[in-house]
C-alpha positions as CSV (number, residue, x, y, z in Angstrom):
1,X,154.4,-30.9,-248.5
2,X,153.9,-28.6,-251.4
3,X,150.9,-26.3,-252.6
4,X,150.8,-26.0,-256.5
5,X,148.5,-23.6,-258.3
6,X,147.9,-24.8,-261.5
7,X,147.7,-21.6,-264.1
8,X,145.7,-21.0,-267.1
9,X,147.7,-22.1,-269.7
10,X,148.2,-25.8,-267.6
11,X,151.5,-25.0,-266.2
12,X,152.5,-25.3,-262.2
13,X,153.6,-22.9,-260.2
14,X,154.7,-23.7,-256.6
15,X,153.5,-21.0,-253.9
16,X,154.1,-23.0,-250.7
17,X,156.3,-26.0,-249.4
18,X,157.8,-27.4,-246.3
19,X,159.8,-30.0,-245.2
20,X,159.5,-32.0,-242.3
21,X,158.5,-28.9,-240.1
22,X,161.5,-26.9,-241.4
23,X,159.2,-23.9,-241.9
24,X,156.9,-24.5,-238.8
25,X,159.1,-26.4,-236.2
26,X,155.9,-27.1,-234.0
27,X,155.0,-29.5,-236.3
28,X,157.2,-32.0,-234.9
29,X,160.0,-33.8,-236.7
30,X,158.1,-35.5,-239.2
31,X,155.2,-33.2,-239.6
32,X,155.2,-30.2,-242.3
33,X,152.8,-27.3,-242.3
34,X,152.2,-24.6,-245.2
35,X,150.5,-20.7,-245.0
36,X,148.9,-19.3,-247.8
37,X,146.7,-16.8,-248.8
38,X,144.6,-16.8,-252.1
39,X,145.1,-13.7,-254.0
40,X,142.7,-11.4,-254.5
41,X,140.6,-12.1,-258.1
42,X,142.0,-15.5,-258.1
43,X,139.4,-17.6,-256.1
44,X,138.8,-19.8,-258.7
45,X,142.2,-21.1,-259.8
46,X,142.9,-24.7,-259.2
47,X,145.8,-25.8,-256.5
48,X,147.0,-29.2,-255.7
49,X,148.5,-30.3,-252.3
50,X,151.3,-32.7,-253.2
51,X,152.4,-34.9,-249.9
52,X,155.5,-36.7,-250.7
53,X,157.6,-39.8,-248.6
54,X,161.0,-38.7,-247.0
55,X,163.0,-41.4,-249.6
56,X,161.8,-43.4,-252.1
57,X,161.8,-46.4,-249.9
58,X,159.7,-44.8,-247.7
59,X,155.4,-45.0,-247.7
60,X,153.0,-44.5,-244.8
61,X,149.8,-42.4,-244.0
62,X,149.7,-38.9,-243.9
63,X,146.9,-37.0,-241.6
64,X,145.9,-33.8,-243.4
65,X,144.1,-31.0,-241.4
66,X,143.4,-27.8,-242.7
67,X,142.1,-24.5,-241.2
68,X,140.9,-21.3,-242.9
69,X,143.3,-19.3,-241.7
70,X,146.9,-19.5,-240.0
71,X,146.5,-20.1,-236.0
72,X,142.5,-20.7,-236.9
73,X,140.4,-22.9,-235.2
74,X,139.8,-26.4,-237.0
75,X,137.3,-26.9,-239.9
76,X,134.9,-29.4,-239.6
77,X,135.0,-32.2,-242.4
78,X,138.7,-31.0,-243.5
79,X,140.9,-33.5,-241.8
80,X,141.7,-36.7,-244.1
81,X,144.0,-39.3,-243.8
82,X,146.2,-40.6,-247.4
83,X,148.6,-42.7,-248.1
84,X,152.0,-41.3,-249.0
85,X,154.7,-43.1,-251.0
86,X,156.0,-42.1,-255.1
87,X,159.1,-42.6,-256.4
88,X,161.9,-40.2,-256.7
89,X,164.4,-40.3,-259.5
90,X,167.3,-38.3,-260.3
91,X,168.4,-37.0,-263.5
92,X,171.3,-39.1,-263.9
93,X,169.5,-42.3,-263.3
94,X,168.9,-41.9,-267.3
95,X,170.4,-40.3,-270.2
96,X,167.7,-37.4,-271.7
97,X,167.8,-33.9,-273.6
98,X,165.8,-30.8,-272.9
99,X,162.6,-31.5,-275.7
100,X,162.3,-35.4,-274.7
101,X,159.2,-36.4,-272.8
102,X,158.8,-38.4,-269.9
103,X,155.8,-40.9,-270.4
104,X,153.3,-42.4,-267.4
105,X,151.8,-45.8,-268.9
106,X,149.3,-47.2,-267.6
107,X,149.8,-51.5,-267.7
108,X,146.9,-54.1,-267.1
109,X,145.2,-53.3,-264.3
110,X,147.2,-50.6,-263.0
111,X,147.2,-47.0,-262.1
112,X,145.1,-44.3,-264.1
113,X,146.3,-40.5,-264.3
114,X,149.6,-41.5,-262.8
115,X,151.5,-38.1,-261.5
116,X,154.5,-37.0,-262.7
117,X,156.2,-34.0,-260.9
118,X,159.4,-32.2,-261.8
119,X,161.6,-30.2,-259.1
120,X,163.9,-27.7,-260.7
121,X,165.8,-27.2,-257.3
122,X,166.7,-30.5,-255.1
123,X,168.2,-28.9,-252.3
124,X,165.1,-26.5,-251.9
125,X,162.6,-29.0,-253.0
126,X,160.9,-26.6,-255.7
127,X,158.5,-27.7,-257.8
128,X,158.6,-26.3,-261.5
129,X,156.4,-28.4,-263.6
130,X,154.0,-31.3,-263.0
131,X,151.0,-33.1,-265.8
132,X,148.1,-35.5,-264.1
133,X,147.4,-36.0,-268.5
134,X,148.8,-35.8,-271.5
135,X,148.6,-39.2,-272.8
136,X,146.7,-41.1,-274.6
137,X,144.3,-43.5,-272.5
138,X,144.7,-42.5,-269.0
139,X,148.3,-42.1,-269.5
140,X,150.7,-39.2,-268.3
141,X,152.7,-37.4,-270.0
142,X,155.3,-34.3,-269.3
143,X,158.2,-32.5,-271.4
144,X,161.4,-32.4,-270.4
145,X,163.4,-28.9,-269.8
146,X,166.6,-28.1,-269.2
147,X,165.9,-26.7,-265.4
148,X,164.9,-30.2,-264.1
149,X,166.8,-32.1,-261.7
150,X,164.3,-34.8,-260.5
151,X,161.2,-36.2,-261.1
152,X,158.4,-37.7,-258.8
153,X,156.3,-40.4,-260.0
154,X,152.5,-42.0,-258.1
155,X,149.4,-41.9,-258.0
156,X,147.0,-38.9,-257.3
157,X,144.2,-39.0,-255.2
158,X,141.4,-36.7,-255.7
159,X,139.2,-35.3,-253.1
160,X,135.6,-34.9,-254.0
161,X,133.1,-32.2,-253.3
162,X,131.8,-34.6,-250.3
163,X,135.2,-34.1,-248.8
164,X,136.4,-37.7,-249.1
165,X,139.8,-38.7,-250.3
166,X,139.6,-41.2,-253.9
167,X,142.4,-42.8,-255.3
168,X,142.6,-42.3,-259.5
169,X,143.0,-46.4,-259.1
170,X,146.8,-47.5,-258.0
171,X,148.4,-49.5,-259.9
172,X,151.2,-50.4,-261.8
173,X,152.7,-48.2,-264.5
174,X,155.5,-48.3,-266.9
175,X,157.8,-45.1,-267.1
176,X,159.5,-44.1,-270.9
177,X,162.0,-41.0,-271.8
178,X,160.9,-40.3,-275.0
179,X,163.7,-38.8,-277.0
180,X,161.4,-38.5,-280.3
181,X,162.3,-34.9,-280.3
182,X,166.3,-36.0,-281.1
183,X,165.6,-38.6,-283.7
184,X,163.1,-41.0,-285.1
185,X,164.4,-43.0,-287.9
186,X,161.3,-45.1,-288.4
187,X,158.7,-42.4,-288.3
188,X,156.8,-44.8,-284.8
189,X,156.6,-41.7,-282.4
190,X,159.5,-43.1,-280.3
191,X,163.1,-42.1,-280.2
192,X,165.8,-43.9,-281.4
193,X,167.4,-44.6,-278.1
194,X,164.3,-45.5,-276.5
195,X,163.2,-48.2,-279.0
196,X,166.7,-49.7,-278.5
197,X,166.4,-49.8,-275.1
198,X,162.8,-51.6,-275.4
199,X,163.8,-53.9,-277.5
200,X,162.3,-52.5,-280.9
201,X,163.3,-52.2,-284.8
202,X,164.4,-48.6,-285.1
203,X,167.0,-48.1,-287.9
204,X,165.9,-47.9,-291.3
205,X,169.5,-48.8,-292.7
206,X,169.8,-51.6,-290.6
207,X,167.4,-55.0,-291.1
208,X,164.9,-55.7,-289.2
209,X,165.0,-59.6,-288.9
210,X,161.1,-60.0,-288.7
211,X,159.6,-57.1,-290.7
212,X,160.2,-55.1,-293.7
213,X,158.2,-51.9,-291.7
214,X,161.0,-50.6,-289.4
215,X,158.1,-49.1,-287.3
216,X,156.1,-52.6,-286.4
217,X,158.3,-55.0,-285.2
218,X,156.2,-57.9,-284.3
219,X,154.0,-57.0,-287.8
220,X,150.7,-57.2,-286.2
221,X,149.9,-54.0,-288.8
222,X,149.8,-51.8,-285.1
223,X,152.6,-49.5,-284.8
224,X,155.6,-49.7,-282.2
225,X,154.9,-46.6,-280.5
226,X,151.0,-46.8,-280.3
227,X,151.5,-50.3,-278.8
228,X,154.1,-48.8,-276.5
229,X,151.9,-45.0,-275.5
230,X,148.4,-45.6,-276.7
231,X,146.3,-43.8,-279.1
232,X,145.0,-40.5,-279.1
233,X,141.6,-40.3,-280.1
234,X,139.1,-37.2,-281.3
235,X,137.3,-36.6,-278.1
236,X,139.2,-34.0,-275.8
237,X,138.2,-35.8,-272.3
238,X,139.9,-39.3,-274.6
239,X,136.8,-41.3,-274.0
240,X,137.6,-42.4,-277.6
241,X,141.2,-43.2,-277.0
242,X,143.1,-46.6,-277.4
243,X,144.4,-47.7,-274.3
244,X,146.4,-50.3,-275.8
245,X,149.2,-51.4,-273.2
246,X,146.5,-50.7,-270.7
247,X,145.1,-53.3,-272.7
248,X,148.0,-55.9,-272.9
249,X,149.1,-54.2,-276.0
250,X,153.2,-54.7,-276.4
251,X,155.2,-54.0,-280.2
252,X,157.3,-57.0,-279.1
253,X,154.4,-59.6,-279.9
254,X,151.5,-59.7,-282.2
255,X,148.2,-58.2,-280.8
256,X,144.5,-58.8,-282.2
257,X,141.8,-56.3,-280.6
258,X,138.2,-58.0,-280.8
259,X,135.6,-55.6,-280.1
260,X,132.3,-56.8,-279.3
261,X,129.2,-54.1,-278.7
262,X,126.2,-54.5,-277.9
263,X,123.1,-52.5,-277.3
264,X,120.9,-52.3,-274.6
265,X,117.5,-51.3,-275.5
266,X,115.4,-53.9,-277.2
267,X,116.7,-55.5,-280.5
268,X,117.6,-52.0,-282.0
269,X,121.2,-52.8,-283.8
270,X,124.2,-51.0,-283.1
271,X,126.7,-49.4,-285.1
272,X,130.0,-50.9,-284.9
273,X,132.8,-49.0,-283.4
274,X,134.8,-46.9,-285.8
275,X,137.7,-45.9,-284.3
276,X,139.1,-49.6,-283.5
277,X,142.7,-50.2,-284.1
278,X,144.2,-49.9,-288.1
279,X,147.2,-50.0,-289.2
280,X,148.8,-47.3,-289.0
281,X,161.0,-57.1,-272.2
282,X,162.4,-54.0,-271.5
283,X,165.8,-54.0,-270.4
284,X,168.7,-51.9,-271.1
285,X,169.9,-52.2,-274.0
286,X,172.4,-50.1,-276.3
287,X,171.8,-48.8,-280.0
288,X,173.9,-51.4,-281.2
289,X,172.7,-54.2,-280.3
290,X,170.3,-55.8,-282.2
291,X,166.1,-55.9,-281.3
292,X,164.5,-57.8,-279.1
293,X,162.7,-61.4,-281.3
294,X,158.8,-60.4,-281.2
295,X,157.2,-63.4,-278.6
296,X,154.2,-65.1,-279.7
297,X,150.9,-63.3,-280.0
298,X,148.3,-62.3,-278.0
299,X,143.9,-61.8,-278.3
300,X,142.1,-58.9,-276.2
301,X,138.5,-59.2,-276.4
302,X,136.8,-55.5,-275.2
303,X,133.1,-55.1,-274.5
């Protein structure tokens, strides 16, 4: 169990944690318990309780309580019960550099806001950074700094001003290092390394045996990394943004976007979308080998 506080300028700071009733031993052997007390002028700041499973094989059901002070007497409406899983990885599972970023992407039907959470200490289980945003179209994203030493990666539930527990909608989600930062040949917005592990045209110098435009390999005029991370749009909440392998979107086969709108008082017309998409397999792979064939194409239809 940890207790983040979420500063002004969007970065986490942990100011409680315990492990399996390390701190409070009354808590049983499974159970974990955290004290803390809001500092004075801070009422407002935003904190997040982040429950995680034992090992990353593990998920059950986690029963919450909370009291308004240590020792207190219980609060009515404060005890919830949510599920508790996420995935755990370790640094060297993959190769990355301080400056990459580590990307959250929503698939078809799958999880929106997906959490990712970085622990600079393992043994201690401190938490150091954390981002519930950052990409484009309910996706996730986080940079990468040299102090981290595992990441955790789910889906964050949300507890409303009702005092019920919501998921942000579970689902599946595809996870990307993004070592754009290092080198990006093709100008896409991914790195080198990641496009060859994807599967992608990357190298200028070398051919790309189904498009002259190093950056759109399956030459459906869409470029490989909005395909691959979405598209920022020009509202800050992203209500405008391009959710395209939310949508099906992949840069390994052609994609064709049909938007159809519609209006819903009387006959009045209205105005087509502007902001539809313009030009502009995964496995592991190494920089040598040669990209992925682009497979067939595919038509999304969005109302």
């Amino acid at each position: 169990m940890h207790l983040v506080r979420i500063e002004s300028d969007g970065s986490w700071t942990q100011v409680a944690s315990d492990d399996n009733g390390a701190i409070h031993p009354s808590a049983g052997p499974l159970g974990a318990r955290v004290e803390y007390t809001v500092p004075a002028g801070s009422s407002t700041a935003t904190y997040l309780m982040i429950l995680r499973a034992a090992s990353i094989s593990t998920t059950g059901t986690a029963y919450v309580h909370r009291a308004y002070a240590p020792g207190g007497p219980a609060v009515s409406g404060t005890s919830v019960s949510v599920p508790v899983g996420g995935l755990l990885l370790d640094e060297g599972l993959f190769t990355w550099s301080p400056g990459d970023s580590m990307n959250a992407v929503p698939l078809p039907g799958g999880a929106l806001a997906p959490a990712i959470v970085a622990f600079g200490d393992v043994t201690n289980k401190t938490i150091v950074a954390g981002s519930l945003d950052g990409g484009a179209g309910g996706a996730t994203g986080l940079g990468l700094s040299a102090g981290h030493e595992a990441w955790l990666f789910g889906s964050a539930w949300t507890r409303s001003e009702f005092g019920s527990v919501l998921p942000a909608r579970e689902g599946d989600a595809a996870l990307y290092v993004n070592d754009v930062s290092t080198s990006d040949l093709d100008g896409d917005g991914l790195g080198d390394g990641l496009e060859a592990d994807v599967g992608t045209c990357w190298d200028p110098a070398v051919t790309c045996p189904w498009s002259e435009a190093h950056d759109d390999t399956d030459r459906d005029g869409l470029p490989d990394g909005e395909e691959l991370l979405g598209v920022f749009g020009s509202d800050p909440d992203g209500g405008d943004d391009l959710a395209l392998p939310r949508w099906g979107g992949s840069p390994l086969h052609k994609d064709v976007y049909v938007e159809v709108d519609f209006n819903t008082l009387g006959f009045e017309t209205q105005p087509p979308f502007t902001n539809g998409p313009v030009p502009g397999g995964h496995g592991t792979r190494t920089r040598g080998s040669p990209p992925c064939a682009p497979r067939g194409s595919s038509a999304h239809t969005t109302i």
